[in-house]
C-alpha positions as CSV (number, residue, x, y, z in Angstrom):
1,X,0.0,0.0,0.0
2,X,2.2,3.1,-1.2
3,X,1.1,7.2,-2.2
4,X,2.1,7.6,-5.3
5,X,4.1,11.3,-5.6
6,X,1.7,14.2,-4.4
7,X,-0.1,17.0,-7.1
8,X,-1.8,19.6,-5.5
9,X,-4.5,20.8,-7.5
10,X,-7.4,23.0,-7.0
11,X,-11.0,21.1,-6.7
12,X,-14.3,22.6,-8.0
13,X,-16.2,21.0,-5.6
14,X,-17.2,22.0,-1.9
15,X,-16.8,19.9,1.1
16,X,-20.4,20.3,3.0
17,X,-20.4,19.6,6.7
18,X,-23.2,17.6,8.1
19,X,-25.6,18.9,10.6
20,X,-25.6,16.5,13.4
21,X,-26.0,16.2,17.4
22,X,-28.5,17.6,19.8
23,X,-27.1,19.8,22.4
24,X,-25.8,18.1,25.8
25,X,-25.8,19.7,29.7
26,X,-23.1,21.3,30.0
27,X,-19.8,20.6,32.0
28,X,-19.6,22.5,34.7
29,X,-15.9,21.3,35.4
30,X,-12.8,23.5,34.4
31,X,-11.0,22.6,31.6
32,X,-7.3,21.8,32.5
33,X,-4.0,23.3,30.9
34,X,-3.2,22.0,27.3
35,X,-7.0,20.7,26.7
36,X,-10.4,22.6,26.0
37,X,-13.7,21.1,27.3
38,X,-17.3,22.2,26.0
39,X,-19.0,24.3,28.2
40,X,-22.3,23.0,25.7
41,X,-22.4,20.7,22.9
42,X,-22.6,22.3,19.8
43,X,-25.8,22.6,18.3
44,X,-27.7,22.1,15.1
45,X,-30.6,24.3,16.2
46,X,-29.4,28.3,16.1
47,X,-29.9,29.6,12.8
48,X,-27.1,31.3,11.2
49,X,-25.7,32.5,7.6
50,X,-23.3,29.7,6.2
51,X,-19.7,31.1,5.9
52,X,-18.5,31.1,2.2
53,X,-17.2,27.9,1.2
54,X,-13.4,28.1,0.5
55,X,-12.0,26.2,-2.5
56,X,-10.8,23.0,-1.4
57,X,-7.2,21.8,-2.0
58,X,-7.0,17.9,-3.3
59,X,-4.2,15.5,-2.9
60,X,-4.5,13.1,-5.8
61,X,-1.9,9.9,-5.6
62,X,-2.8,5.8,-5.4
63,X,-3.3,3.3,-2.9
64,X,-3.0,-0.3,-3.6
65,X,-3.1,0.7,-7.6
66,X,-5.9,2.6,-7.6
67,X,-6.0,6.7,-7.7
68,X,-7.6,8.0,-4.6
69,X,-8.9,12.4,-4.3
70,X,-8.4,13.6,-1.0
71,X,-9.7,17.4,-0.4
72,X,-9.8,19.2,2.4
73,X,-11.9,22.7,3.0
74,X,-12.0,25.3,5.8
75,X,-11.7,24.3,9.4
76,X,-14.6,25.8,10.9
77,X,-14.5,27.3,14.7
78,X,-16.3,28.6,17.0
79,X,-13.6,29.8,19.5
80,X,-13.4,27.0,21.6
81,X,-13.8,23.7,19.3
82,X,-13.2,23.3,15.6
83,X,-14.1,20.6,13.0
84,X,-12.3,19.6,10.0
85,X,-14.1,17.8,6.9
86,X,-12.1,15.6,4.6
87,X,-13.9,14.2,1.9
88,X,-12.2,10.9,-0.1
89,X,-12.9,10.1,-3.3
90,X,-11.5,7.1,-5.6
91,X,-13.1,3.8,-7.1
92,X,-15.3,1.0,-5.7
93,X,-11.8,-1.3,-5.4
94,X,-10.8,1.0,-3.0
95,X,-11.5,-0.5,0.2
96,X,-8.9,-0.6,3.1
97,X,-9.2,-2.7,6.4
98,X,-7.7,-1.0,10.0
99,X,-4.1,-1.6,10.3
100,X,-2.7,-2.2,14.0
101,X,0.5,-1.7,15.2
102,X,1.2,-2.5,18.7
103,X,-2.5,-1.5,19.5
104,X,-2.6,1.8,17.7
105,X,-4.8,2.0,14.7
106,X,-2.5,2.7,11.8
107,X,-4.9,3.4,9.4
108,X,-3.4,6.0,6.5
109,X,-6.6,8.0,6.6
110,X,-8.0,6.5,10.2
111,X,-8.7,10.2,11.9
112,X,-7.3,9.9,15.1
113,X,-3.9,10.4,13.2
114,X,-4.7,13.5,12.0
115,X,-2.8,16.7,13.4
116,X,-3.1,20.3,13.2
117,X,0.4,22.8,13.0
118,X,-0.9,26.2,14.2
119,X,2.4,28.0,14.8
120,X,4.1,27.0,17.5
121,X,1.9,24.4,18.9
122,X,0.2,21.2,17.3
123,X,-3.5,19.9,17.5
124,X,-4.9,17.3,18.5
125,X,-7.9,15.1,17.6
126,X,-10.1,15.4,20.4
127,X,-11.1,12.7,23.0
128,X,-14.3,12.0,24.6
129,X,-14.7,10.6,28.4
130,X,-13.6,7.3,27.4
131,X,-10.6,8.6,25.8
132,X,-12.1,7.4,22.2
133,X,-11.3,10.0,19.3
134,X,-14.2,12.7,18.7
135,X,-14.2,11.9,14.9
136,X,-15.5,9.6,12.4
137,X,-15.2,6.2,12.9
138,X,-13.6,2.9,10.5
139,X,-11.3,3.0,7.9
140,X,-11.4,4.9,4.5
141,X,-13.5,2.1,2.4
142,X,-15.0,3.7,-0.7
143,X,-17.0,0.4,-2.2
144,X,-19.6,2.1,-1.5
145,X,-18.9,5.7,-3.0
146,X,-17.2,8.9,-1.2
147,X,-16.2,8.8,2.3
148,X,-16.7,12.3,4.3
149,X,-14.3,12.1,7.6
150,X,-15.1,14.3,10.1
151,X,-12.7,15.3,12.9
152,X,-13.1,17.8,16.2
153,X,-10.1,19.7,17.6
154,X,-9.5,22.3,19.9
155,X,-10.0,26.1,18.2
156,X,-6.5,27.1,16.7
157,X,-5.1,30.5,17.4
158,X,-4.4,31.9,14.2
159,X,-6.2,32.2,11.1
160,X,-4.8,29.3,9.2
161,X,-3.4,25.6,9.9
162,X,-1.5,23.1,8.3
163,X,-2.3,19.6,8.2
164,X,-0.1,16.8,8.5
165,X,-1.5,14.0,6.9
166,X,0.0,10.1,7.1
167,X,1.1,8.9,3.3
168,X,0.3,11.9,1.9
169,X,2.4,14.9,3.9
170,X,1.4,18.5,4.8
171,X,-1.6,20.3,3.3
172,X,-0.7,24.0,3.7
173,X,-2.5,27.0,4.6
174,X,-5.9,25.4,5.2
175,X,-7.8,28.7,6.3
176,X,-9.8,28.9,9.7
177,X,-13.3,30.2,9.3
178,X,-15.3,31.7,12.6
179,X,-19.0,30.9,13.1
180,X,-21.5,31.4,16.5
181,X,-22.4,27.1,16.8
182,X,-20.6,24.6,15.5
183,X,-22.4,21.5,13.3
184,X,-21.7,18.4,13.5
185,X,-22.2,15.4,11.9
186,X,-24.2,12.7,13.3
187,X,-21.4,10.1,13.7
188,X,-19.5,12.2,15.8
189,X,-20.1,13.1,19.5
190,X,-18.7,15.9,20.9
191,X,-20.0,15.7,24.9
192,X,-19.5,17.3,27.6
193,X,-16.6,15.0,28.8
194,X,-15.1,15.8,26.2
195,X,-11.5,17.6,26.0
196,X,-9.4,18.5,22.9
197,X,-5.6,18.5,23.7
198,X,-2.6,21.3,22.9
199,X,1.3,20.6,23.0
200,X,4.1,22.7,22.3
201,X,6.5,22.1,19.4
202,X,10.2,21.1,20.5
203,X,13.3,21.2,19.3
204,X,15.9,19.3,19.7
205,X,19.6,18.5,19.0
206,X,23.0,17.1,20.1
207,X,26.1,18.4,19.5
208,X,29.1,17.2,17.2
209,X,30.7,15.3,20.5
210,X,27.4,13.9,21.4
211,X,28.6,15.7,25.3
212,X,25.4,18.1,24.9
213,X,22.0,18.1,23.7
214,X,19.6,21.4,23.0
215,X,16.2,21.3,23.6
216,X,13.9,24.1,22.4
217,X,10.5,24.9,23.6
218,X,8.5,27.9,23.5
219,X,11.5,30.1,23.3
220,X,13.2,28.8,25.7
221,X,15.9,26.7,25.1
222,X,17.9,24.5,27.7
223,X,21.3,22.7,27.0
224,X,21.8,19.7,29.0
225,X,25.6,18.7,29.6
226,X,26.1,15.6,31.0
227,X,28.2,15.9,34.4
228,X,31.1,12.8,32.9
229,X,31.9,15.9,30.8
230,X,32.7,18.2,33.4
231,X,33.5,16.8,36.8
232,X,35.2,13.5,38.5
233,X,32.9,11.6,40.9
234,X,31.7,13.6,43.7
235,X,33.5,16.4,42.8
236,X,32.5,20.1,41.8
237,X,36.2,21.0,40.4
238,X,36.2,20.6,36.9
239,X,38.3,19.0,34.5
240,X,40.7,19.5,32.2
241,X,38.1,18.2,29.6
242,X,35.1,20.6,30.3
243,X,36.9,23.6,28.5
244,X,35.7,22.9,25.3
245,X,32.0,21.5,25.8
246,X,31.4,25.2,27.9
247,X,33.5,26.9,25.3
248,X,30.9,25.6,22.6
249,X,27.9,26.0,25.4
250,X,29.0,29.8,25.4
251,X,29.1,30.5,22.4
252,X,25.4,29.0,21.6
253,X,24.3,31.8,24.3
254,X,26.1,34.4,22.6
255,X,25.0,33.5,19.0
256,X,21.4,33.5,20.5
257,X,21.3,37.0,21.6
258,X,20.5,36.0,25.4
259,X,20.7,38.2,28.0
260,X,20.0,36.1,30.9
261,X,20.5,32.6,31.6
262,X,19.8,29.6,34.6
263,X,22.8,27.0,35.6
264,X,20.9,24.1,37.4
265,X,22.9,21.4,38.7
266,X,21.1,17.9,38.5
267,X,22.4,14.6,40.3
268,X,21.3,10.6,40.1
269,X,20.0,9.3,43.4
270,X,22.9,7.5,44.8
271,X,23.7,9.6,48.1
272,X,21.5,11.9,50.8
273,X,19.1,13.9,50.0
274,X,21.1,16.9,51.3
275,X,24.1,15.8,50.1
276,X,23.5,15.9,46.0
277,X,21.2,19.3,46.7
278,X,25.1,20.5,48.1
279,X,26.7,18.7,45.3
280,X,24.0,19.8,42.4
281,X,24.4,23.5,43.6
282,X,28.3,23.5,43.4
283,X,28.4,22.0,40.1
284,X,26.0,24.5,38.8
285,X,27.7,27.1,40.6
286,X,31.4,26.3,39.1
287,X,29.8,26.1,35.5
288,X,28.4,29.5,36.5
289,X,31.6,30.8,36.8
290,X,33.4,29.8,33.8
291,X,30.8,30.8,31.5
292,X,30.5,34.1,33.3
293,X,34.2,34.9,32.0
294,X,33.0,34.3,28.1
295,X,29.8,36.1,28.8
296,X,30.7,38.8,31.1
297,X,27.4,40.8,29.9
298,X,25.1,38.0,30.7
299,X,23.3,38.0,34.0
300,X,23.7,34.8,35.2
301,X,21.7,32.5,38.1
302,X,22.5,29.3,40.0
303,X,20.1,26.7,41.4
304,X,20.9,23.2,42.8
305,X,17.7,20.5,42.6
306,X,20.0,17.4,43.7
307,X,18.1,14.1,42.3
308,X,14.6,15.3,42.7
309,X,14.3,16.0,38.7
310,X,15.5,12.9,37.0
311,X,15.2,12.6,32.9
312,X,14.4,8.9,33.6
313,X,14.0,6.5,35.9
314,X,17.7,5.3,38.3
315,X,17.2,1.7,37.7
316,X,20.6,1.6,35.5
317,X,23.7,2.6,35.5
318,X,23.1,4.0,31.7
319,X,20.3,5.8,33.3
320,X,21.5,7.8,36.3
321,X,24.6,8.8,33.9
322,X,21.6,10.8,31.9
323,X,20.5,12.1,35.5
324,X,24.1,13.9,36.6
325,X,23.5,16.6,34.2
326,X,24.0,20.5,34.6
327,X,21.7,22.3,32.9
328,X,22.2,26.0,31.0
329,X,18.7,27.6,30.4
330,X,17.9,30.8,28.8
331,X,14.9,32.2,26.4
332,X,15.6,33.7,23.2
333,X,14.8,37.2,22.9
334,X,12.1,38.3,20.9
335,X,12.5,39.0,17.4
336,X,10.2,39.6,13.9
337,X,12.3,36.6,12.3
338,X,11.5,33.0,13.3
339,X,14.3,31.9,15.3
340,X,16.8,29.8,14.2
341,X,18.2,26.4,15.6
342,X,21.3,27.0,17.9
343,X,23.0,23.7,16.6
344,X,22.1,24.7,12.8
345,X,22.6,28.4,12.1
346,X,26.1,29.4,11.2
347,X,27.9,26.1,10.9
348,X,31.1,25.6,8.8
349,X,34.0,23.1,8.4
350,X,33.7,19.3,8.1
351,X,31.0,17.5,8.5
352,X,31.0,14.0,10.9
353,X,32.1,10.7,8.8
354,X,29.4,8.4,7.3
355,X,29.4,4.9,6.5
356,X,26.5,5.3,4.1
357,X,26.2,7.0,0.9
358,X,27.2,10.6,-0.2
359,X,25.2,12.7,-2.9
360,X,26.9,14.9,-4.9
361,X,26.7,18.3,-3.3
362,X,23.6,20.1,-3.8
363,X,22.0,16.9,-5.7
364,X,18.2,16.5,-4.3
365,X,18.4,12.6,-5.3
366,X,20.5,9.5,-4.8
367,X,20.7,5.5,-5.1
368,X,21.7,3.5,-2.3
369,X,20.8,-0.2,-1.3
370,X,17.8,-1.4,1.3
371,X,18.5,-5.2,2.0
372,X,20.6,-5.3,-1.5
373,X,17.8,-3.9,-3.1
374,X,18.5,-0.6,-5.5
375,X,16.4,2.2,-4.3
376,X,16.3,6.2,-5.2
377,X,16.0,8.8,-2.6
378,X,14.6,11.9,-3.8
379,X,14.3,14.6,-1.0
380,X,12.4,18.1,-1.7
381,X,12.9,21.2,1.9
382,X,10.5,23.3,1.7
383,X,10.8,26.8,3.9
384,X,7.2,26.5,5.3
385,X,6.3,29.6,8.0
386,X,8.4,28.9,11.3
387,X,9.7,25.2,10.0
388,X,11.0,23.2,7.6
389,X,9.3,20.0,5.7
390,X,11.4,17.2,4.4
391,X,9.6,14.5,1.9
392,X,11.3,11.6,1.4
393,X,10.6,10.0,-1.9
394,X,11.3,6.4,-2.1
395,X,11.2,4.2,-5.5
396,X,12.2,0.8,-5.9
397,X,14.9,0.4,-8.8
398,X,14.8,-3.4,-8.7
399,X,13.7,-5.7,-11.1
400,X,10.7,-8.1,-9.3
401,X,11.7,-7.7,-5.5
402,X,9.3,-5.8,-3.0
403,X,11.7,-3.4,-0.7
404,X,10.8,-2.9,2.5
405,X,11.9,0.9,3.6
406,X,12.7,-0.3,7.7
407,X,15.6,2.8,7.4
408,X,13.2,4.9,7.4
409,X,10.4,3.0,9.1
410,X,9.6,1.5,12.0
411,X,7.0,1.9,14.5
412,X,8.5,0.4,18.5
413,X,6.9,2.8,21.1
414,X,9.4,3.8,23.2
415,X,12.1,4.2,20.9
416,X,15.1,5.6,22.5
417,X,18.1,5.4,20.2
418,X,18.2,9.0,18.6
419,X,16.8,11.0,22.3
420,X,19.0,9.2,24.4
421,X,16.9,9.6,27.9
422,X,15.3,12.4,27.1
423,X,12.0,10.9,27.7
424,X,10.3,7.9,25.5
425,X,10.1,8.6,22.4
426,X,7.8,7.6,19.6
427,X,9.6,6.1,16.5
428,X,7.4,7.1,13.3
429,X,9.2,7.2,9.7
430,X,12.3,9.3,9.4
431,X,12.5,9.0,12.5
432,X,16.7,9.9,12.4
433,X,16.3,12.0,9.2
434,X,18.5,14.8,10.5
435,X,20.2,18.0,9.7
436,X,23.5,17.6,9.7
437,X,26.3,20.5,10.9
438,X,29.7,20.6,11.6
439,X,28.4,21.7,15.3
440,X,25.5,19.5,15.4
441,X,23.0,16.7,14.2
442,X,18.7,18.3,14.9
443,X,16.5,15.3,14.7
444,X,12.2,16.2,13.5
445,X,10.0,18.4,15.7
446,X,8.1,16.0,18.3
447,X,5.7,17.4,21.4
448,X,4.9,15.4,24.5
449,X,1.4,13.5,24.0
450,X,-0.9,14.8,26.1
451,X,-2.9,11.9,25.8
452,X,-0.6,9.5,26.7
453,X,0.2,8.5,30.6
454,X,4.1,8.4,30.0
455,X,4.5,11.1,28.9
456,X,5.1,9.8,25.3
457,X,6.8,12.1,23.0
458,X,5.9,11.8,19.4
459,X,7.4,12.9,16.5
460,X,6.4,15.4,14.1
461,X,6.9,12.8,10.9
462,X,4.8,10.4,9.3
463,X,3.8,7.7,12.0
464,X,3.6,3.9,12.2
465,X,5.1,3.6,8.9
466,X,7.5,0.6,7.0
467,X,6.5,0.3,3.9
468,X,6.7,-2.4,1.4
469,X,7.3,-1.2,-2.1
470,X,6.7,-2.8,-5.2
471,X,8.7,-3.0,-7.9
472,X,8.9,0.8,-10.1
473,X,6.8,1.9,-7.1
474,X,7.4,5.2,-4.8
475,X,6.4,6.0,-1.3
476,X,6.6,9.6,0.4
477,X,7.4,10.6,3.9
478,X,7.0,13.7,5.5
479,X,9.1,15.4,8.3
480,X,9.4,18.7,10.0
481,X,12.7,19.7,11.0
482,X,13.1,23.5,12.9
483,X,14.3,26.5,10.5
484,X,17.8,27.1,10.4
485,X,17.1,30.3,8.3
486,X,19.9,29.1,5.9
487,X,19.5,28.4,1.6
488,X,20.8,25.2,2.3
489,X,21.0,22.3,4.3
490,X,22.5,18.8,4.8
491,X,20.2,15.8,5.2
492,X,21.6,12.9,7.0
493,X,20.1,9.8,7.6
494,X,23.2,8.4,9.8
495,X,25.0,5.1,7.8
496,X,22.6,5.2,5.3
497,X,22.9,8.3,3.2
498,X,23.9,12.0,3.4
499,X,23.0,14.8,1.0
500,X,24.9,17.5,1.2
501,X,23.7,21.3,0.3
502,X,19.9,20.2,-0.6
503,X,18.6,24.0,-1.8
504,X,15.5,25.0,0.6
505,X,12.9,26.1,-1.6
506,X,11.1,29.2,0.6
507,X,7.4,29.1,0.3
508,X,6.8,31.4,3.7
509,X,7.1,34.9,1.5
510,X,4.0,36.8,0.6
């Protein structure tokens, strides 16, 4: 089951929402932080002109051989919830059952995978009081004609969104339209219990001598050096070896423009109590001062939190490594330009070795080997407004053989390998497509899932993917990657392939 490569088109025909539920009691609860609750159910009832319908925009590719339309419309809103209609349109062969991976439904068009990028934050499909998604239900089956999928998510914040859509990759600029009552259709509840859910967008990076990692979120960025680098065992002297990891931590503040910045001290839980809060704050506090004599016009502060904020769990000796950690935190001022990446934004020299294969500089396209198999890698960046998207465009070069993209694919929750500790981690395709510097290696945008009790972070990529590709077949994946602000950049996917200087193509100006 592959996408065949994407064309955007303009569709003559309008996506019409169905009217739908009566309205509920409503919730007298609060609504807690990163979700939005209905104080009513939206209602079918109030009378009210219909907003212009705006011109939908079509993705038209193939699934299982057969071409398959995909238009969406306006998101309509009423300033607390908003629906999305997506209508589907292909032949009566094209009928697809619910794919499971590990208990999620991996479905290419199943709506609980849809999300929403409104600026610095993503949307979720909403969830009712039995945590089911608030949209329409089954898999995209159209033996029976069109399919209209209907999804609920919280009200975005600015006046347009872009969607990011499994197999198929973003849909740009879908505009946001503003009405008094929401409808919706009638198989799709949106109750009282329900609760639509927020996250911030992160960043996040680790540097050339993998002794540092960045991590970006809502301006503020924090730098995490692991304590091995700096100081001997219960000691807050440091070494002869920490000159150069807060030589390079320096200069990230300086480039950044920061006026201010935190040094917290962390510790693993081996020890008292008191004893690493004494140890945590002298470690922070002889970082402190060495940065302070590269940065003499930065005010800096000094905070000691011992073991009581561990990145994961001490049941390893792996793990409390991640824990000793001194932390350097400071937000980036505000400025009318989107900010660029720390690790990515004015990086020169050589570039890390690679065992895999090298494009030509500033070649967009290359053949390398999956399983022995001969497979082309087209990649297109696109400037998009505040990030960058990467698709991946894989087509099978061999004769009769099927390739199966696992480089790129994968689906194990809890995939660790590219975030170290730094939370779980939800593998999704291109997972370790990165942008490579001679400073630094920035994996995709991910955001903490809100829905999900630990604390999952998921990436902001296609998801549950590993495809298997027929032969003269393609398949597309999507990935968002932060803006470096440069004309170039280097995408890496480590021992696989590297191509240098891919132009960025700038689709953010007016």
């Amino acid at each position: 089951m592959t996408w065949a490569p994407l064309r955007w088109i303009a569709a003559v025909s309008a996506v019409v929402l169905l009217v739908g539920c009566s309205p509920a009691e409503p919730d007298e609860g609060g609504s807690g932080e990163g979700t939005s609750q209905p104080s009513s159910s939206p209602s079918a009832t109030t009378p009210q002109e219909a907003p212009a319908q705006a011109e939908p925009i079509v993705g038209v590719g193939s699934m299982g051989g057969h071409e398959v339309e995909v238009s969406v419309a306006e998101i309509i809103s009423d300033g607390e919830y908003a629906v999305l209609t997506m209508t589907a349109e292909g032949g009566p062969s094209v009928r697809l059952g619910i794919e499971w991976v590990e208990g999620v439904n991996a479905n290419p068009f199943g709506a609980s995978d849809l999300r929403l990028i409104d600026g610095e934050q993503v949307l979720l499909v909403a969830r009712d009081a039995e945590g089911e998604p608030v949209a329409s239900e089954g898999a995209l089956d159209l033996s029976a004609g069109d399919q209209v999928i209907t999804a609920v998510f919280a009200a975005p914040q600015g006046n347009d969104v872009d969607l990011l859509l499994k197999h198929v990759g973003l849909v740009a600029d879908i505009p946001v339209v503003d009405v008094d009552a929401l409808e919706i259709p009638d198989d799709v509840e949106l109750s009282a219990g329900s609760s639509a859910a927020t996250a911030p967008i992160e960043s996040y990076s680790v540097d050339r001598a993998q002794e540092s990692s960045t991590r970006i979120s809502q301006g503020e960025a924090t730098i995490a050096i692991e304590s091995e680098v700096l100081f001997d065992v219960d000691s807050a002297e440091l070494t002869s070896g920490a000159a150069a990891a807060l030589a390079r931590t320096a200069a990230q503040v300086q480039d950044a423009g920061a006026t201010e910045l935190e040094v917290v001290g962390h510790t693993d839980d081996r020890g008292g109590a008191d004893y690493n809060d004494d140890l945590s704050l002298r470690r922070a506090q002889a970082v402190a001062d060495a940065l302070a004599d590269d940065l003499p016009n930065v005010a800096i502060t000094v905070e000691g939190r011992g073991e009581r904020e561990p990145v994961v769990a001490n049941t390893s000796a792996a793990a409390r490594a991640a824990n000793r950690r001194v932390e350097v935190v400071y937000r980036e001022p505000a400025t009318t330009e989107d900010p660029a990446d720390p690790g990515l934004a004015g990086a020169d020299g050589d570039l890390e070795e690679t065992s895999g294969v090298v494009a030509e500089a500033g070649s967009s396209s290359l053949d390398y080997e999956i399983g022995g198999e001969p497979v082309r890698v087209a990649v297109e960046v696109t400037r998009m407004e505040g990030y960058l998207q990467g698709r991946f465009e894989l087509t099978n070069l061999a004769g009769d053989e099927v390739v199966w993209t696992a480089p790129l694919g994968g689906s194990r929750i809890g995939y660790r390998a590219d975030r170290a500790f730094d939370t779980l981690t939800q593998a999704g395709s291109a997972h370790a497509a990165s942008l490579l510097t001679s400073r630094s290696r920035t994996y995709p945008l991910d955001y903490v899932d809100p829905y999900s009790p630990d604390q999952l972070r998921q990436l902001l990529t296609d998801r549950y993917r590993g495809d298997e590709i027929a032969a003269g077949g393609s398949s597309v994946y999507t990935v968002l990657w932060p803006d470096p602000g440069t004309d170039t950049v280097t995408v890496d996917l480590p021992n696989h392939f590297r191509l240098p200087d891919v132009p960025v193509t700038d689709e953010s100006l007016p």
